[in-house]
MARBA-3410 file (N, C-alpha, C, O; in Angstrom, 1 decimal):
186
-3.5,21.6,-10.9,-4.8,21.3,-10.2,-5.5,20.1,-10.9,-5.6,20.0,-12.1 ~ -5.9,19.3,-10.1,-6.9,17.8,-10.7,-8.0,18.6,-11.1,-8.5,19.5,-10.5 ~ -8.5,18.1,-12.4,-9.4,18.4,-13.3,-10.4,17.6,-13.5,-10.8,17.3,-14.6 ~ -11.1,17.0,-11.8,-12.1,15.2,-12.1,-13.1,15.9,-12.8,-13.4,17.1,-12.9 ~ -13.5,14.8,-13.3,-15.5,14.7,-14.2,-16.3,14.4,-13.1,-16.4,13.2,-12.7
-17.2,15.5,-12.7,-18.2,16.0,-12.0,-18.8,14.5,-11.8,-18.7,13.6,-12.7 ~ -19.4,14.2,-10.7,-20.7,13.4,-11.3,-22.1,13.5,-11.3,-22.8,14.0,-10.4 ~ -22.5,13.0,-12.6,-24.1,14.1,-12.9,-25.1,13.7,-11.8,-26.2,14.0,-12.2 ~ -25.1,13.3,-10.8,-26.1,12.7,-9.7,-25.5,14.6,-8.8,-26.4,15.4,-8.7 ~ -24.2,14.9,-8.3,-24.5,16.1,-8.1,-23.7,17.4,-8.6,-22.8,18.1,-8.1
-24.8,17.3,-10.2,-24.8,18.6,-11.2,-25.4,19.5,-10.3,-25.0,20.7,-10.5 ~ -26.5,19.3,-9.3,-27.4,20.7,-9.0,-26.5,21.1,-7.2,-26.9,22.0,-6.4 ~ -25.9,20.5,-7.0,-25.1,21.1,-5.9,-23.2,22.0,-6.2,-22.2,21.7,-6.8 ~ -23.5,22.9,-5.5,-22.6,24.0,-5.5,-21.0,22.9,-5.6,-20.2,23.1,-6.5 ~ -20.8,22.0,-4.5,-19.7,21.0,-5.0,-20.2,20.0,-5.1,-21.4,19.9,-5.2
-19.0,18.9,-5.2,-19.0,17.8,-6.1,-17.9,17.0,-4.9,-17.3,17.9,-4.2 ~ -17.6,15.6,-4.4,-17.0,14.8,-3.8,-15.8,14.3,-5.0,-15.9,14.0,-6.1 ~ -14.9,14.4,-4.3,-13.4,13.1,-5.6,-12.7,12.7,-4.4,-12.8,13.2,-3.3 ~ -12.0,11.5,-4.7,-11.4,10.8,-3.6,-9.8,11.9,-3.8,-9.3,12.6,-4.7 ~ -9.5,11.6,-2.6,-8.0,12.6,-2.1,-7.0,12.2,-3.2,-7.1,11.1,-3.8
-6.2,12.7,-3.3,-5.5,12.7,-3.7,-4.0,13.4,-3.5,-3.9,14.5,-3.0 ~ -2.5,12.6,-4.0,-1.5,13.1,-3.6,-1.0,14.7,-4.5,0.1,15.3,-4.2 ~ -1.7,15.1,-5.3,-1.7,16.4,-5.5,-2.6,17.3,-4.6,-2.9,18.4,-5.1 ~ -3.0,17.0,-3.5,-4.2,17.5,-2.6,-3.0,18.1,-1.8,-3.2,19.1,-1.1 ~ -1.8,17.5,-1.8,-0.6,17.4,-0.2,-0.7,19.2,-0.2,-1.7,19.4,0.6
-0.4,20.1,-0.5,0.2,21.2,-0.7,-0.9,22.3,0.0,-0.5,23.3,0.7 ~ -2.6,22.0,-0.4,-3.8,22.4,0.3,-3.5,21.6,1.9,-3.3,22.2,3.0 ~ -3.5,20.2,1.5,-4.0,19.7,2.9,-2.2,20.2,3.6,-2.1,20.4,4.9 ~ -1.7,20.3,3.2,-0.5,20.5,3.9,-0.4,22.2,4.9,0.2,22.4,5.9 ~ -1.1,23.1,4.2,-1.7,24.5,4.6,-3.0,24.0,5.9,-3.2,24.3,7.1
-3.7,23.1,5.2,-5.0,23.5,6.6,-4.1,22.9,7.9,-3.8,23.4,9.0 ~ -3.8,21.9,7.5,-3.1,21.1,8.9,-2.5,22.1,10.0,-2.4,22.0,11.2 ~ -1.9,23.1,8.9,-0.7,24.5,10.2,-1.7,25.5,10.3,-1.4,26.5,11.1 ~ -2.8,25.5,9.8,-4.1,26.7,10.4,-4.7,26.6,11.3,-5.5,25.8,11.7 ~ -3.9,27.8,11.9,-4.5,27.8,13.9,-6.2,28.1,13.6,-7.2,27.4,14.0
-6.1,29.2,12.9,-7.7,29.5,13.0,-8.4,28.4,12.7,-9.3,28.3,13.6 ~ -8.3,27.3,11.5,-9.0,26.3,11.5,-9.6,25.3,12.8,-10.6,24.8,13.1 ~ -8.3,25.2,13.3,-8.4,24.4,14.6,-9.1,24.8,15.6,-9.5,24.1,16.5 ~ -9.2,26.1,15.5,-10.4,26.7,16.9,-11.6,26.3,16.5,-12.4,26.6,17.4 ~ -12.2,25.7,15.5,-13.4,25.1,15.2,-13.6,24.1,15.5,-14.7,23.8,15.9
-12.3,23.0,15.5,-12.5,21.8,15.0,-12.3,20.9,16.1,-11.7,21.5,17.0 ~ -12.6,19.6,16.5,-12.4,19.1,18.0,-10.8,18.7,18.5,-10.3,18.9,19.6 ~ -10.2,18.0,17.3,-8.4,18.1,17.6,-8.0,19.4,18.2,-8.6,20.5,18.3 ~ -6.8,19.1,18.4,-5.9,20.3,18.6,-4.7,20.2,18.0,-4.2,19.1,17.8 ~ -4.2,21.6,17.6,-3.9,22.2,16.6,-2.5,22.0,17.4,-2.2,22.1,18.6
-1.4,21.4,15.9,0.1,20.8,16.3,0.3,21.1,15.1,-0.5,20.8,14.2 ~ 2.0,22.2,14.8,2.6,22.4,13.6,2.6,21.0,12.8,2.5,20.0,13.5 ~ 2.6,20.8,11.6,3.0,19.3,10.9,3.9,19.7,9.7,3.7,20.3,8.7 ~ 4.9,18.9,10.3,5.8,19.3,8.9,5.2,18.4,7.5,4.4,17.5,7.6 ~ 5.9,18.9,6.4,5.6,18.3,5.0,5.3,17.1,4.6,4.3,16.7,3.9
6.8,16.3,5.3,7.2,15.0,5.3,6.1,14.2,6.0,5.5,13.2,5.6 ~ 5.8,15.0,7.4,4.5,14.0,8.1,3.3,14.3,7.3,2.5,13.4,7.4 ~ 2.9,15.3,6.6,1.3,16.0,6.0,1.4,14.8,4.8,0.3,14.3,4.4 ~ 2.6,14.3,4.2,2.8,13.5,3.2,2.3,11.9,3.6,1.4,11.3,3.1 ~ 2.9,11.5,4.6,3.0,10.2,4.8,1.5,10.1,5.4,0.7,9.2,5.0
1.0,11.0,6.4,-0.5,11.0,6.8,-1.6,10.7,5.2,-2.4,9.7,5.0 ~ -1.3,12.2,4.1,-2.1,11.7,3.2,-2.0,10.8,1.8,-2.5,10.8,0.7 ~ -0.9,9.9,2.5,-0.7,8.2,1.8,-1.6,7.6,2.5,-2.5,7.1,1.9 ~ -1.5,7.4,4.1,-2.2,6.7,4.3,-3.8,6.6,4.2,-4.4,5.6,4.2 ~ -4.4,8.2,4.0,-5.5,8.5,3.6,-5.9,7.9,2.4,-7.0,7.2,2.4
-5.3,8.0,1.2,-5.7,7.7,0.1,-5.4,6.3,-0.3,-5.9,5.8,-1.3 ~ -4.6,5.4,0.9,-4.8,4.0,0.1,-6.1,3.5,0.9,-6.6,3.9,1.9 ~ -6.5,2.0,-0.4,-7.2,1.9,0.4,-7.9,0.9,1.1,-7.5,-0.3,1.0 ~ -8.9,1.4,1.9,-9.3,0.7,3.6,-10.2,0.6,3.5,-10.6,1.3,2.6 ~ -11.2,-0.2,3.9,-12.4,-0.9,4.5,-12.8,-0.3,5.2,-14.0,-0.2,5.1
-12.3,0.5,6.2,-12.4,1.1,7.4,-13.1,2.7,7.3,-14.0,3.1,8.0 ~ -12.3,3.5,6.3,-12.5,4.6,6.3,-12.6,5.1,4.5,-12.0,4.6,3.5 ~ -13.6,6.3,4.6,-13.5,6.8,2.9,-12.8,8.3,3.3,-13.1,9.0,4.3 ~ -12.2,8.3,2.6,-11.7,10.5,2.5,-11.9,10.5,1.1,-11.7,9.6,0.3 ~ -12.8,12.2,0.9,-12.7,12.7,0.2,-12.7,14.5,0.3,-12.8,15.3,1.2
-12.3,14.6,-1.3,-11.9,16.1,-1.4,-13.0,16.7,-1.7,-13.5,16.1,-2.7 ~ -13.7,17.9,-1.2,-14.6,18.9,-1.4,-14.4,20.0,-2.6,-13.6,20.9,-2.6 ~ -15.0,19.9,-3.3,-14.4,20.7,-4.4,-15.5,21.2,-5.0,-16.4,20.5,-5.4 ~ -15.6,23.2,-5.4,-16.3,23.6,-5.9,-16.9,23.3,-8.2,-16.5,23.5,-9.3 ~ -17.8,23.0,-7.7,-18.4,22.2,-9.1,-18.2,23.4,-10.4,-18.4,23.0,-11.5
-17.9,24.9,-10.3,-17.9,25.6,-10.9,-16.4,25.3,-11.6,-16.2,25.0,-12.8 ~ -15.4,25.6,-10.6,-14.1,25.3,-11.1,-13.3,24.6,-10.6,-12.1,24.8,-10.8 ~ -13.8,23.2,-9.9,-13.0,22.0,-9.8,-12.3,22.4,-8.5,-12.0,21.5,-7.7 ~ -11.9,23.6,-8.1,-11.2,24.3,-6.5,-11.4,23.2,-4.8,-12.3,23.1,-4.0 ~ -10.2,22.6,-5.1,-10.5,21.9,-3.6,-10.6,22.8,-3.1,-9.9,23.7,-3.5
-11.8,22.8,-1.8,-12.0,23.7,-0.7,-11.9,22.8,0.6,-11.6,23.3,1.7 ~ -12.2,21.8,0.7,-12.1,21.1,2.4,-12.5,19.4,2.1,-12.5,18.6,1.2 ~ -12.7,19.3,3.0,-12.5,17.0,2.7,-13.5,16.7,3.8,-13.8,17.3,4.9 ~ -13.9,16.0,3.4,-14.7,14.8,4.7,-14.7,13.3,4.6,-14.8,12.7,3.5 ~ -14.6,12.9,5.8,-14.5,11.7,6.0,-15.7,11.0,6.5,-16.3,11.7,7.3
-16.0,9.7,6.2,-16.2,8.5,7.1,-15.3,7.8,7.5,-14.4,7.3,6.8 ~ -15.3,7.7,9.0,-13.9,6.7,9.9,-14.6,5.6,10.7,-15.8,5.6,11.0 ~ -13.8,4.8,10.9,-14.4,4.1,12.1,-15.5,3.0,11.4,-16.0,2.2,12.2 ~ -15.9,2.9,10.2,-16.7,2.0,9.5,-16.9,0.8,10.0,-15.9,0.1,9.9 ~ -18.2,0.3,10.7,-18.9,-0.5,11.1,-19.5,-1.6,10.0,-20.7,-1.5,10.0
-19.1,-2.2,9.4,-20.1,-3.0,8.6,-21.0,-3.7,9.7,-22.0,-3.0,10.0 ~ -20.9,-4.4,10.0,-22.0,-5.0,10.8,-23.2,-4.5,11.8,-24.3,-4.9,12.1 ~ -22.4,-3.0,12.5,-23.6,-2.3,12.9,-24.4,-1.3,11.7,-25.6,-0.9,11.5 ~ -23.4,-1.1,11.2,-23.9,-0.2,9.8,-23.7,1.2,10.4,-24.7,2.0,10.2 ~ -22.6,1.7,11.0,-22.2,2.8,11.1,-20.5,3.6,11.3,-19.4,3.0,11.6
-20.7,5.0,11.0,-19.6,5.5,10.8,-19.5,6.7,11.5,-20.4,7.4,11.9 ~ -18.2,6.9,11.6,-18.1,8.6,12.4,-17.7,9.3,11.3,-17.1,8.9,10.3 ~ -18.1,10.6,11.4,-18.7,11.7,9.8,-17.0,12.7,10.6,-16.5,12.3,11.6 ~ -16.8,13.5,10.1,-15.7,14.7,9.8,-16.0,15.0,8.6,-16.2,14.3,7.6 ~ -15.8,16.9,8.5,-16.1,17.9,8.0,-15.3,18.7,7.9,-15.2,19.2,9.0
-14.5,19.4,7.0,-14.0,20.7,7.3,-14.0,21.3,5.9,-13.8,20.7,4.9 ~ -14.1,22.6,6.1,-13.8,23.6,4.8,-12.3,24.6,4.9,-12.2,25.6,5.6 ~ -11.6,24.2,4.2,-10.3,24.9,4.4,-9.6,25.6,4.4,-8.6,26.1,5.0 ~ -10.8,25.8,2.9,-9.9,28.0,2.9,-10.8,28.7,3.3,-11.9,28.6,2.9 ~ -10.5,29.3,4.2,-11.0,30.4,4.9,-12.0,31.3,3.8,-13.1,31.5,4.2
-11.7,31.9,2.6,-13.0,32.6,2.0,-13.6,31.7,1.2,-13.5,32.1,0.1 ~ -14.1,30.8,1.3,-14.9,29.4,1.4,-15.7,28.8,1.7,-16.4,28.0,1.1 ~ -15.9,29.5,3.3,-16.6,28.9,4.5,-17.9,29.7,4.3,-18.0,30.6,3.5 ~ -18.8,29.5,4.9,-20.2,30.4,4.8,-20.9,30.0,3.2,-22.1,30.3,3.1 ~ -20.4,29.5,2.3,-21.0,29.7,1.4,-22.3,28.6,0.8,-22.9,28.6,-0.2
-22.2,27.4,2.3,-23.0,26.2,1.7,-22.0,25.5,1.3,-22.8,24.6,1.4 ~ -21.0,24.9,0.8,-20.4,24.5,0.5,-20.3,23.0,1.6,-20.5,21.9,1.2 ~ -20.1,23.3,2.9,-20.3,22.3,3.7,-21.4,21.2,4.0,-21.2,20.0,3.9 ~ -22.6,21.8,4.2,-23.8,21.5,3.9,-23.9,20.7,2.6,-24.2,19.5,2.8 ~ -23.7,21.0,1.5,-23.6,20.3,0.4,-22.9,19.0,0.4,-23.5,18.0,0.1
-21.6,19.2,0.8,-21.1,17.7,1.4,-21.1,16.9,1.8,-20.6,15.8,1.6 ~ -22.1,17.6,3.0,-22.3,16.6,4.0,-23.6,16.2,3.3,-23.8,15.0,3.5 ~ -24.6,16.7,2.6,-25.8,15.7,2.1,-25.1,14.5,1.1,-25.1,13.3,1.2 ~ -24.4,15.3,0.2,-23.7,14.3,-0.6,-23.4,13.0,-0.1,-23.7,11.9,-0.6 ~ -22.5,13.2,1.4,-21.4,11.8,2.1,-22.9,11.1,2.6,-23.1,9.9,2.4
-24.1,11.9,3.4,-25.1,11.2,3.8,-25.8,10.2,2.4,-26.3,9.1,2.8 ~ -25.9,10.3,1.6,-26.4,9.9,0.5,-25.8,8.9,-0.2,-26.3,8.1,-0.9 ~ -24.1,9.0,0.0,-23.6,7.9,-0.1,-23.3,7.1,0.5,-23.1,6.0,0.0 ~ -23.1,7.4,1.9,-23.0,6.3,2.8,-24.0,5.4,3.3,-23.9,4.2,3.7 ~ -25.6,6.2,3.0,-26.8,5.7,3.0,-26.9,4.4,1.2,-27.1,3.2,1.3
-26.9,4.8,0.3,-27.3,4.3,-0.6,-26.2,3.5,-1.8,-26.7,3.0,-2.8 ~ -24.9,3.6,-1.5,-23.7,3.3,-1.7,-23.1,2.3,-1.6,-22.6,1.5,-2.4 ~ -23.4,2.4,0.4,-22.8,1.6,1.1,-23.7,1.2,2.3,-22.9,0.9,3.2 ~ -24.6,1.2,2.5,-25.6,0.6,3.2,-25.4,1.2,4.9,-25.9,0.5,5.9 ~ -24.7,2.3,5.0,-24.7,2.2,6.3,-26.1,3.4,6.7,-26.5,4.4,6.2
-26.4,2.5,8.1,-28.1,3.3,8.3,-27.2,4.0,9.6,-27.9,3.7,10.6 ~ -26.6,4.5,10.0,-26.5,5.9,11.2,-25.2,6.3,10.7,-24.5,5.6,10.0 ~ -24.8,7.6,11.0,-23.6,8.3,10.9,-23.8,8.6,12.2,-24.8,8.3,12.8 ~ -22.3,9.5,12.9,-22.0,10.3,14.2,-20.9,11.3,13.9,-19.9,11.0,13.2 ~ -21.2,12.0,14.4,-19.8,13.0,14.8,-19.8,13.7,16.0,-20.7,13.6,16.8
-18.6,14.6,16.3,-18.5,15.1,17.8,-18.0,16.8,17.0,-17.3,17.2,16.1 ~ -18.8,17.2,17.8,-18.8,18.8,17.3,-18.1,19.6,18.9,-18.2,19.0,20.0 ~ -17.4,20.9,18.8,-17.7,21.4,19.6,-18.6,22.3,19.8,-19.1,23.0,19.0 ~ -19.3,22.3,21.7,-20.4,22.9,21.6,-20.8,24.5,20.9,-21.8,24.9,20.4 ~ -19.5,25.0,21.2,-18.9,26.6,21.0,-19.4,26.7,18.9,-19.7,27.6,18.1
-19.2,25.7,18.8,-19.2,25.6,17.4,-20.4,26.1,16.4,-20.6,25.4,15.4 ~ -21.0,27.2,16.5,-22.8,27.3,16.6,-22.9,26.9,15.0,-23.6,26.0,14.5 ~ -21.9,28.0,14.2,-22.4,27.7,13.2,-22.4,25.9,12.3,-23.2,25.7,11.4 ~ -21.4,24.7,12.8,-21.3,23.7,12.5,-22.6,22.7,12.7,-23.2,21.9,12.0 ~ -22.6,23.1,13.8,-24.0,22.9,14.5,-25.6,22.6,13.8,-26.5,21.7,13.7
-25.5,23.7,13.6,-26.5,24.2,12.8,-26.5,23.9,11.4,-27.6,24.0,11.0 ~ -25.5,23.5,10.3,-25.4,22.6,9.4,-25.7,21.0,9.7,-26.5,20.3,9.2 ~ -25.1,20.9,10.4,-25.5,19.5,10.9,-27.4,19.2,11.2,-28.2,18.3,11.0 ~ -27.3,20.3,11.6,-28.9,20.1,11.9,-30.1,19.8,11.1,-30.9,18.9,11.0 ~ -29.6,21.0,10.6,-30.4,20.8,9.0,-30.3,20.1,7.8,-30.9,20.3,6.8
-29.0,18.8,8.3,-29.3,17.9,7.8,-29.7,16.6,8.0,-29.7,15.6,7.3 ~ -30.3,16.8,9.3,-30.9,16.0,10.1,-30.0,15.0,11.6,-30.1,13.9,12.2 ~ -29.4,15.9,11.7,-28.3,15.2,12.5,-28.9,15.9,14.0,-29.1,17.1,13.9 ~ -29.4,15.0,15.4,-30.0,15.5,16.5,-28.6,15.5,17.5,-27.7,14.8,17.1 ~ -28.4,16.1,18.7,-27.2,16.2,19.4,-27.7,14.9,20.5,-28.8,14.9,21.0
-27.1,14.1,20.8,-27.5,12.7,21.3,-26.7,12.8,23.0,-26.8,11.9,23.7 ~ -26.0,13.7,23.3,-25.2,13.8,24.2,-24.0,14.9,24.3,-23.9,15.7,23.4 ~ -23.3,14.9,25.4,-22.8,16.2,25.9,-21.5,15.8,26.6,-21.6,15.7,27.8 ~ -20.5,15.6,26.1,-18.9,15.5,27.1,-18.6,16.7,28.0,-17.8,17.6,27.5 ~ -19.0,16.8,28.9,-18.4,17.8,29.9,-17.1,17.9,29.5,-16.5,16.9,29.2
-16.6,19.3,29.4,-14.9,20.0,29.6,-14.2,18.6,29.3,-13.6,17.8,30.1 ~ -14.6,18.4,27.9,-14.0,16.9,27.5,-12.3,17.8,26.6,-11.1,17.4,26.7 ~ -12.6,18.7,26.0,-11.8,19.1,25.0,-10.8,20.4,25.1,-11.1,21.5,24.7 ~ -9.4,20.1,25.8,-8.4,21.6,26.4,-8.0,22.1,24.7,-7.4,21.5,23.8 ~ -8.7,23.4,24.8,-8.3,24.0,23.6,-8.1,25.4,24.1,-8.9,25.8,25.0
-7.0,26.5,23.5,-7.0,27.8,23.9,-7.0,28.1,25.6,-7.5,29.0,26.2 ~ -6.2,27.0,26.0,-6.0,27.4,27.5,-7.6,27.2,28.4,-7.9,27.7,29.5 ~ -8.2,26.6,27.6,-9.5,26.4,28.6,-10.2,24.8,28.3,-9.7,24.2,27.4 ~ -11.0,24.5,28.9,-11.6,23.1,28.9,-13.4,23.3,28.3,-14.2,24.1,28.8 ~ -13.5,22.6,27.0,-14.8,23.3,26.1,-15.5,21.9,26.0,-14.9,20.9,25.6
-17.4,21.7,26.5,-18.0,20.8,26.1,-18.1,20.4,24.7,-18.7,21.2,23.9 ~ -17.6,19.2,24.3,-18.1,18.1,23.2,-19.2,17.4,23.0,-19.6,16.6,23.8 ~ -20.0,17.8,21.9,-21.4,17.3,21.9,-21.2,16.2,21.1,-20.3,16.3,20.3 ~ -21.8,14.9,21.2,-22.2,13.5,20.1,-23.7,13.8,19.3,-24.8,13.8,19.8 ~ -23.4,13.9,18.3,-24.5,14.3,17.1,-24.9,13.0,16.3,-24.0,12.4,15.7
-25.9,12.7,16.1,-26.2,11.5,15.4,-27.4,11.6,14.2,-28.5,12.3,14.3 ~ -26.8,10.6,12.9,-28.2,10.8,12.2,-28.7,9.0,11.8,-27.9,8.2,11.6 ~ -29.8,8.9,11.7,-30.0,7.5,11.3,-31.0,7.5,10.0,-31.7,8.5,9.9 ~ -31.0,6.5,9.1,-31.7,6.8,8.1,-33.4,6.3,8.7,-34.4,6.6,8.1 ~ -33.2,5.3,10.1,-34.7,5.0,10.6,-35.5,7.0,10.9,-36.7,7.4,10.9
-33.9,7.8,11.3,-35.3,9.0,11.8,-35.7,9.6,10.8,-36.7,10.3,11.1 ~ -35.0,9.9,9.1,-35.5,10.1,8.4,-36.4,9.6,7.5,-36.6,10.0,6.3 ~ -36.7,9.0,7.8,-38.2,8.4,7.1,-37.7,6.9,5.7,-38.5,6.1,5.3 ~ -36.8,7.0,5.5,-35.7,5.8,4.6,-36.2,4.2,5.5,-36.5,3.9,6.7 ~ -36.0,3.6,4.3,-36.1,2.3,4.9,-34.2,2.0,5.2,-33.3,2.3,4.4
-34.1,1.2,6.5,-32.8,0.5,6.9,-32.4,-0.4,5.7,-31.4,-1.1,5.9
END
């Protein structure tokens, strides 16, 4: 297990952000084949063998201008639990599309997400200068939702039966945060 040095900016949160890594393959190689995971999440859920979970998190971990991944990990015992990204990185508008997930299943519920996501807001705000994030939640999704919320992220829009999951067609919401609606200077 990777043993990173915490960083003391977030000592008072439950985790801590590290960039991915190729000892990560064996976790991220499990969430990728978790059906249950995927009934949350807006993709849809495709077996992935080893060899592809490998080559996907090379391409994650070198690096891009474009996109940051990192690994979610509890600050008590260093335990990856789930990753988030910024994709799609805009320098010139100053924006990014946010992704979230928590991966082991006895994990989830505990704040852990929440914590991350203030973390990636705080870095992508003060780090890297970008003033809006977005992401696409599904609507079904209450409890995701509702993290998002409370970190200031408003639902900006609604994709009708955008997303065939479980044999049915499920609305996709566009969620947006900017650092103008929180009170931050651009």
């Amino acid at each position: 297990m990777l043993m990173p040095t915490r960083p003391e900016t977030a000592a008072a949160e439950p985790v801590f952000l590290r960039s991915m890594e190729l000892a990560d393959l064996d976790r991220s190689h499990r969430w990728h084949n978790d059906p249950e995971l995927y009934r949350t999440l807006v993709g849809g859920f495709r077996f992935v063998s080893r060899v592809a979970e490998e080559e996907w998190l090379r391409r994650r971990i070198a690096y891009s201008t474009a996109e940051i991944n990192l690994a979610v990990c509890r600050a008590g015992d260093c335990e990856h639990v789930g990753n988030v990204y910024l994709r799609d990185i805009d320098w010139v508008s100053r924006n990014a599309g946010l992704h979230l997930l928590i991966g082991e299943p006895a994990q989830r519920g505990k704040g852990y997400g929440q914590s991350a996501l203030r973390q990636i807001m705080r870095h992508a705000q003060a780090d890297l200068g970008l003033a809006r994030l977005y992401l696409y939640v599904l609507e079904e999704n209450a409890p995701a939702r509702r993290i998002y919320e409370k970190c200031g992220f408003v639902v900006e829009g609604k994709l009708r039966r955008h997303v065939f999951k479980e044999g049915r067609f499920q609305d996709l919401l566009l969620m947006g945060w900017c650092v103008a609606d929180s009170g931050e200077k651009a």
